[in-house]
C-alpha positions as CSV (number, residue, x, y, z in Angstrom):
1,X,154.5,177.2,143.3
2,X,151.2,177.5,141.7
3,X,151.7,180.5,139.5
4,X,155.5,179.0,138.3
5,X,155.8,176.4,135.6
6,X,156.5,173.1,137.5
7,X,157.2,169.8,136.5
8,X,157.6,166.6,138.7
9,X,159.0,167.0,142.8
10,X,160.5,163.7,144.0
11,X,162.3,162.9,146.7
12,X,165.2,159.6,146.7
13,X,165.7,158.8,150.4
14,X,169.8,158.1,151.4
15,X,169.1,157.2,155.0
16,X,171.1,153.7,154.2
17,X,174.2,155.6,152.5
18,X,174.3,158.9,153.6
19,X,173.4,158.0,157.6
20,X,176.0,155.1,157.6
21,X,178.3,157.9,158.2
22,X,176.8,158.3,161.6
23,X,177.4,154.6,162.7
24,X,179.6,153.4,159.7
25,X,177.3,151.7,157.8
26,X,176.6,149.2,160.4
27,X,172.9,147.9,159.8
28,X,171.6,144.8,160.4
29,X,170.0,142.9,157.5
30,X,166.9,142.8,159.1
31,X,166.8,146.6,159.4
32,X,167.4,147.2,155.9
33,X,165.2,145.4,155.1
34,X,162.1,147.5,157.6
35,X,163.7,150.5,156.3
36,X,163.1,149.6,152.1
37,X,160.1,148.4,152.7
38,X,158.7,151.0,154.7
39,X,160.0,153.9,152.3
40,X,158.5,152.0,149.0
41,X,155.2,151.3,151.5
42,X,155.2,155.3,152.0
43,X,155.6,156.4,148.2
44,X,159.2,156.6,147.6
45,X,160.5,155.8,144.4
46,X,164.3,155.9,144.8
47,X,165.7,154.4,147.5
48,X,169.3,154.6,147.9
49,X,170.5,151.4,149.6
50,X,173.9,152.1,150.6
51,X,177.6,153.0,149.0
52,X,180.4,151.0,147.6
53,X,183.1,150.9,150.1
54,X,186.0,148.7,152.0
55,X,185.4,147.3,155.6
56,X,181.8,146.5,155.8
57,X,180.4,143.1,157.3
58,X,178.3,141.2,154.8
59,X,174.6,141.2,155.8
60,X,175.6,143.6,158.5
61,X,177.1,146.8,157.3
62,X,175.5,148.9,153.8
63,X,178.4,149.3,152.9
64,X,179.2,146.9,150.0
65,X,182.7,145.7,148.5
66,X,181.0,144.2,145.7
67,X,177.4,143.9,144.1
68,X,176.8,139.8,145.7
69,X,176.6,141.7,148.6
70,X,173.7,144.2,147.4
71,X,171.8,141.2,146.1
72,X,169.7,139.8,149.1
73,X,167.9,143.8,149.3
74,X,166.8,143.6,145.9
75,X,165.1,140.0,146.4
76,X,161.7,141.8,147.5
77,X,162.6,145.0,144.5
78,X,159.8,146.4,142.8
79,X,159.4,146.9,138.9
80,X,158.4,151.1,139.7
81,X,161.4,151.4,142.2
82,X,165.6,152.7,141.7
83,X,167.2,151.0,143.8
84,X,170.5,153.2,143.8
85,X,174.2,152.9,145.3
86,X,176.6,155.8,145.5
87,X,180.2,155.6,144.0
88,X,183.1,157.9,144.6
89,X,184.7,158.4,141.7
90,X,188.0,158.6,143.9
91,X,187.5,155.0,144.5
92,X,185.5,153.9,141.4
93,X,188.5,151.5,140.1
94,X,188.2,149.1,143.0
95,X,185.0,147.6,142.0
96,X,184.5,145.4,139.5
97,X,180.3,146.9,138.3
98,X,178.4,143.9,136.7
99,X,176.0,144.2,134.1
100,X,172.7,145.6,135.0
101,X,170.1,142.7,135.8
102,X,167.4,141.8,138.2
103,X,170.4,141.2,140.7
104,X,171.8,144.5,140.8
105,X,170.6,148.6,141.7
106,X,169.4,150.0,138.9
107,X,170.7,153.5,139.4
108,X,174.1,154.2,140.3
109,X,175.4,157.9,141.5
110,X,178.5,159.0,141.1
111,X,180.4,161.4,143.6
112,X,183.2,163.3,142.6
113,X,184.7,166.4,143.1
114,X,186.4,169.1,141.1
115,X,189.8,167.5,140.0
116,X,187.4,164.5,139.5
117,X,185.0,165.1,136.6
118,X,186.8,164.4,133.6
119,X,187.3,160.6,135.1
120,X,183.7,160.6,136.6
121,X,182.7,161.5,132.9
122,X,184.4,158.5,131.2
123,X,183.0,155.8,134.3
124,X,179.2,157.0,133.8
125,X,180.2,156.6,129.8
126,X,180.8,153.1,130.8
127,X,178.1,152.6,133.2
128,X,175.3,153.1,131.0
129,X,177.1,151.3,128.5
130,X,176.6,147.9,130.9
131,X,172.8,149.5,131.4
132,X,172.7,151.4,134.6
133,X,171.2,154.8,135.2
134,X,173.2,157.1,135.9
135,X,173.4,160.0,138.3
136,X,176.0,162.7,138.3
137,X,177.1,164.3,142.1
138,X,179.1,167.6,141.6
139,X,180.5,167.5,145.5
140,X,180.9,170.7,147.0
141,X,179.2,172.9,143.7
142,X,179.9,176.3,144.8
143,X,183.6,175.6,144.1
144,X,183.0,175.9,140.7
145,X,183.5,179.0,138.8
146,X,180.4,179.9,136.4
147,X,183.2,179.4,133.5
148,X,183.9,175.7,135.3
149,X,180.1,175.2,135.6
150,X,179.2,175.8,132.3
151,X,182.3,173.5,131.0
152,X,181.5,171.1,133.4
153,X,177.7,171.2,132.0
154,X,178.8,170.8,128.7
155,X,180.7,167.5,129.4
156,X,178.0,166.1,131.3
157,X,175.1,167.2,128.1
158,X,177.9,165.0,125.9
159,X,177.1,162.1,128.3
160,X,173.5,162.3,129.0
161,X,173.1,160.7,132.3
162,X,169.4,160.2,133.4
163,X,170.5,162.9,136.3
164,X,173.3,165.1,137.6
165,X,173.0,166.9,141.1
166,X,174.3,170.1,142.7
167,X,175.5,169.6,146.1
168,X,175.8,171.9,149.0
169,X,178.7,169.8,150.6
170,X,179.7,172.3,153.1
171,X,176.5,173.2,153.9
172,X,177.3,176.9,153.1
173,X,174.5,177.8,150.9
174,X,171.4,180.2,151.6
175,X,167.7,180.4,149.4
176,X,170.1,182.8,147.5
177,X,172.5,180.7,146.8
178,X,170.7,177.8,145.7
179,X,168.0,179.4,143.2
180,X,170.9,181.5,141.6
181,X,172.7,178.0,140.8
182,X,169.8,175.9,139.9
183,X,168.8,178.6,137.3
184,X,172.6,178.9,136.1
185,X,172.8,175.0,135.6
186,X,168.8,174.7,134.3
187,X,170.2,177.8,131.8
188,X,172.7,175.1,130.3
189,X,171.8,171.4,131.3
190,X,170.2,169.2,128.6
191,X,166.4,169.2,129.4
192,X,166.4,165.4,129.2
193,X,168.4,165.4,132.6
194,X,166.8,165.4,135.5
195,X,168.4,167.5,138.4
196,X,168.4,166.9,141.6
197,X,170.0,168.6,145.4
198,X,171.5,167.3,148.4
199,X,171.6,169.6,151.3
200,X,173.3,169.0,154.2
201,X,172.1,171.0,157.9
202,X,175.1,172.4,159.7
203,X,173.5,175.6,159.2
204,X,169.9,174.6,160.3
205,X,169.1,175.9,156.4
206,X,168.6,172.1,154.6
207,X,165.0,172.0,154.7
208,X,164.0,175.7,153.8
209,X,167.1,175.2,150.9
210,X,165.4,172.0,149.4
211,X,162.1,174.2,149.5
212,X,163.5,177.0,147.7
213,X,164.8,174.6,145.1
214,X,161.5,173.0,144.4
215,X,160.1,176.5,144.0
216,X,162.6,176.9,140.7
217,X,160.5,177.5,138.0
218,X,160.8,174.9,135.7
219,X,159.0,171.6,133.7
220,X,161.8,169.1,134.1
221,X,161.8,166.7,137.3
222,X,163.5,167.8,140.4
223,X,164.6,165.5,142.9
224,X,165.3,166.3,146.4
225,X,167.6,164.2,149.0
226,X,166.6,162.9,152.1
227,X,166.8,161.0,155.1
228,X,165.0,159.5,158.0
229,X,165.1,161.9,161.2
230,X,167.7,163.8,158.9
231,X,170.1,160.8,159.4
232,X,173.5,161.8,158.4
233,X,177.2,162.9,159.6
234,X,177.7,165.8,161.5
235,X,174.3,168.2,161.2
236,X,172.7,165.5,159.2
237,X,170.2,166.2,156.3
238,X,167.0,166.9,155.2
239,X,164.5,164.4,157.0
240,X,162.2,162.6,154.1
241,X,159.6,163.0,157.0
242,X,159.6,166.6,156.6
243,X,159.9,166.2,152.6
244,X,156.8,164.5,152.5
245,X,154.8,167.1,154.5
246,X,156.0,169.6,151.9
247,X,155.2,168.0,149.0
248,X,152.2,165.4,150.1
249,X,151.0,170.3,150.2
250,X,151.9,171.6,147.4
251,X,153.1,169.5,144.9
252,X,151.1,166.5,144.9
253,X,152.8,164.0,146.4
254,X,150.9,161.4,148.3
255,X,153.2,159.6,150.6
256,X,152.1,158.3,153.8
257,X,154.2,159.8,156.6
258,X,153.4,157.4,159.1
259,X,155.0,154.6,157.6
260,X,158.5,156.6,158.2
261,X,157.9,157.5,161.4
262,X,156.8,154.0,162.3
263,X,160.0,152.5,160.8
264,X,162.1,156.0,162.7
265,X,160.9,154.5,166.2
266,X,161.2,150.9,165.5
267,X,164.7,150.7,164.0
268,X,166.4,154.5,163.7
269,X,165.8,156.0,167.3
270,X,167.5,153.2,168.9
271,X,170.7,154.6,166.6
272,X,170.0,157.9,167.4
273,X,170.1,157.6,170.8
274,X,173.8,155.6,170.3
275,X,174.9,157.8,168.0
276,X,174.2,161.5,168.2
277,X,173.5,163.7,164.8
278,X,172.0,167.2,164.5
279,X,173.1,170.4,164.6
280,X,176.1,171.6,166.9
281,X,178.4,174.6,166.9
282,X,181.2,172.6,165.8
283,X,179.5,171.9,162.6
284,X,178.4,175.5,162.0
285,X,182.3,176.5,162.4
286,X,183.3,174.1,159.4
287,X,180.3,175.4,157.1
288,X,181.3,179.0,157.9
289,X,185.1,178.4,156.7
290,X,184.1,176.8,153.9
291,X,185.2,173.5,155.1
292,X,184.4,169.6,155.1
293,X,182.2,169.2,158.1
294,X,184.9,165.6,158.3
295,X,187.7,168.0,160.1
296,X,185.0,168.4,163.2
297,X,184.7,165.1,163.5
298,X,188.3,163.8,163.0
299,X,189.3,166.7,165.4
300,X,186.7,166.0,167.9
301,X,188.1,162.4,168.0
302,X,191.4,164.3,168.8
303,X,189.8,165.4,171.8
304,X,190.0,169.0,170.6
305,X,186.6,170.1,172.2
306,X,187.2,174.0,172.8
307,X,185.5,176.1,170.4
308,X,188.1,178.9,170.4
309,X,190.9,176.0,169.9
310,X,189.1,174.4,166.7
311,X,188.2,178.0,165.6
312,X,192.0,178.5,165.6
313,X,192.4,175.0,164.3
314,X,190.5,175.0,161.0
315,X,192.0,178.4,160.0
316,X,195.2,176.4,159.8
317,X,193.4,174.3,157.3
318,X,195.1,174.5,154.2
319,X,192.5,175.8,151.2
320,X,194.0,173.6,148.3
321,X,192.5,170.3,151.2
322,X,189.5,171.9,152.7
323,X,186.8,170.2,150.3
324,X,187.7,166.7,151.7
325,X,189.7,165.4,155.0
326,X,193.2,165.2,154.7
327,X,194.0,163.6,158.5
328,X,198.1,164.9,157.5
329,X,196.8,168.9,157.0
330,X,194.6,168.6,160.4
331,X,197.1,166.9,162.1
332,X,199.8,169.4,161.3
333,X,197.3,172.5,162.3
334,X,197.0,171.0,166.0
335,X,200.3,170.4,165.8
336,X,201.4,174.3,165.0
337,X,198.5,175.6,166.7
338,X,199.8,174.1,170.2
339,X,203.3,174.2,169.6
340,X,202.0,178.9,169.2
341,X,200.2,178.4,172.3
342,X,202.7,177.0,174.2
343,X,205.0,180.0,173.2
């Protein structure tokens, strides 16, 4: 990195949001709480505290029906701190968003996919009109044509949120991959964006991926996701522990690691050893079809544990419903898949 032009590497941790998916969302207040205050303690400056959602158990679950319930996190918040939430724009009409204040995140990401982005466009419009920042999460990138990319880059320029992310949803994407996108979409977005990644690890690549995207040349601020321990469905993500190493070498950063891994045996080993996450060959057979790592799990709670069967399964997986679960299409592939085999 020392020879390239390179402007601020930051990392926003999503252990809350993103590793609720291993034991939905179910934390107890008191863990939150460890978790934020250990991740400001150890330099982190964005800290996502969990997702809007149905279901949740207020002051047990990070996952929030409504922004009252985000409130008692943000009572400790501090002035150089994001606090963020995620929204997906397929369910952005359930919640009614607040005004930005002291009582509220101060960043909200939305995640949408393909069909999604003209809506997503029109709810950041009116989330930085109520003061929020803004961060834009193109689910699943690489299905995006360039011609798409560069239309959908265009729309979000018109906007201007303060960030918009490529996202390797599948977790399909090699070094390659990832510095031939981030230089298509630097080529195009706004330089007043910042622009950020989340990688996900079914392929055991998140951590060399995120590396390879700080080492794009370029002045503007990148921003990395992570999590503690690489907390996340499936094959999980990039730890933050592992972040920090890279950057606390070369680019800068001075967070102290020990505070995570303190806060990782205190109050996210005990999940761990509940609920398993980390790489398996089921979730390396959904990144290499192209396909939400979601069908493993659904079809592993179907008790389809034979390799060769979900091999035979996924194929069966309609392409038009292979970027998110659709419980009908996987349903109906175990469905024709057994019926064949009984034949």
């Amino acid at each position: 990195m020392a020879n390239q032009v390179c402007g601020p590497r930051m990392l926003l941790d999503c252990t809350l949001r993103d590793g609720g998916y291993v034991n939905n969302w179910e934390f107890e207040e008191d863990t939150v709480r460890k978790v934020v205050r250990a991740l400001y303690e150890a330099g982190v400056r964005y800290i996502e505290l969990g997702i809007l959602g149905q279901g949740g158990k207020p002051g047990r679950s990070t996952k929030f029906s409504d922004f009252v319930q985000i409130e008692p996190y943000l009572e400790a918040r501090h002035p150089d701190c994001r606090y963020a939430v995620m929204l997906n724009q397929a369910e952005a009409e359930r919640y009614k968003i607040p005004v930005r204040s002291e009582k509220t995140p101060d960043l909200i990401r939305i995640a949408f996919f393909k069909p999604e982005y003209t809506a997503a466009m029109r709810k950041a419009e009116e989330l930085k009109e109520k003061g929020y920042l803004v961060w834009l999460q193109a689910m699943a990138t690489f299905l995006y044509s360039r011609e798409e990319m560069e239309r959908l880059l265009d729309a979000v320029n018109r906007v201007r949120p303060d960030g918009f992310y490529m996202v390797d949803s599948f977790s399909t994407m090699y070094g390659e991959d990832v510095r031939q996108m981030a230089d298509q979409i630097l080529a195009r977005l706004s330089p007043d964006i910042q622009f950020g990644f989340h990688a996900h690890n079914n392929i055991q690549l998140a951590y060399a991926n995120v590396i390879e995207f700080f080492s794009v040349s370029t002045d503007r601020a990148l921003i990395a996701d992570g999590s503690i321990y690489g907390m996340g469905r499936g094959a999980g993500n990039v730890p933050t522990e592992l972040m920090m190493e890279y950057l606390n070498k070369f680019a800068g950063g001075k967070y102290d690691i020990m505070k995570v891994l303190r806060v990782f045996q205190q109050e996210i080993r005990p999940i761990f050893r509940q609920y398993y996450w980390g790489y398996s060959p089921e979730y390396y057979l959904t990144a290499s079809k192209g396909t939400n790592s979601a069908y493993s799990w659904y079809l592993g709670n179907r008790e389809i544990r034979d390799l060769t069967d979900l091999d035979e399964i996924l194929d069966r997986i309609p392409p038009e419903v292979r970027y998110t679960l659709s419980r009908e299409a996987a349903d109906e592939a175990v469905r024709s898949y057994c019926e064949e085999k009984r034949l």
